[in-house]
Structure formats: structure tokens, C-alpha cells
C-alpha positions in Angstrom: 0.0 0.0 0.0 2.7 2.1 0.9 4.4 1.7 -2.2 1.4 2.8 -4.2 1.1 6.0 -2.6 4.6 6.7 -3.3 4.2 5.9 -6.9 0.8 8.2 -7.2 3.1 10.6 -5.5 5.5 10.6 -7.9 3.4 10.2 -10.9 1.5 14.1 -9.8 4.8 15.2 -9.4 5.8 14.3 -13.0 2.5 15.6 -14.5 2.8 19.1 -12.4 6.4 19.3 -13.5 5.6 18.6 -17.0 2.8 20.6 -17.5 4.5 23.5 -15.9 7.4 23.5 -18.1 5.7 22.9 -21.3 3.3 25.9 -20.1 6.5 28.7 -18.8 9.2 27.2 -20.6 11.6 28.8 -23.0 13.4 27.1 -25.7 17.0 27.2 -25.5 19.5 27.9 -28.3 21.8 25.4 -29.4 25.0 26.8 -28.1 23.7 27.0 -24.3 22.0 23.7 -24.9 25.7 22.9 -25.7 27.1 24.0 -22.9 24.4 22.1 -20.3 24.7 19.0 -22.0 28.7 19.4 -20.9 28.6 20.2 -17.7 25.9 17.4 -17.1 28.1 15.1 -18.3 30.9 16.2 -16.1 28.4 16.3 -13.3 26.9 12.7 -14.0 30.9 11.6 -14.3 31.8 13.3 -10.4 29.2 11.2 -9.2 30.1 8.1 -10.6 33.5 8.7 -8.9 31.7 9.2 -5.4 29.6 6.6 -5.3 32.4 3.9 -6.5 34.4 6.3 -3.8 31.7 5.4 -1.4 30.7 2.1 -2.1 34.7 0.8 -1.4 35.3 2.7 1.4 31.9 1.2 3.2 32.7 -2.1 1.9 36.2 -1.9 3.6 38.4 -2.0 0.8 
């Protein structure tokens, strides 16, 4: 049951979030869509790092 109410959860969240950015969002050009998709990827990357990081030093090595 609780697991349910979590997905519903989630699922208005999406639909709010959607329908909000279709509604007030601007389109972006191509060179700061560029840039974004970058420093995502670089983001995504540090991440990967700390949770390998992470899941070594809980493990004990």
C-alpha cells in the first residue's frame, strides 16, 4: 500500500512538473544547450566517482 502512494506521488509530481514547463518554458538555443549537456556530463561523471568512492570505502576495501 505504501508503495502505491509513493508511486501516485511521484506520478502528480511528473504531471505538475511537466505541464508547468511545457506551459512557462523557453526554448533554448543550441550553443547553451551545448554547454548544459557538458557540464551534465561532467556532473553525471563526479558522481560516478563518489559513489564507486563510497561504495569501497563502506565495503572496507
Amino acid at each position: 500500500m505504501k508503495l502505491l502512494v509513493i508511486l501516485l506521488g511521484l506520478l502528480v509530481a511528473l504531471v505538475l512538473v511537466v505541464s508547468l514547463t511545457e506551459r512557462f518554458g523557453k526554448p533554448m538555443d543550441a550553443q547553451k544547450q551545448s554547454r548544459l549537456s557538458k557540464v551534465a556530463m561532467v556532473l553525471v561523471f563526479v558522481l560516478l566517482i563518489a559513489q564507486v568512492i563510497l561504495y569501497w570505502v563502506r565495503s572496507g576495501g
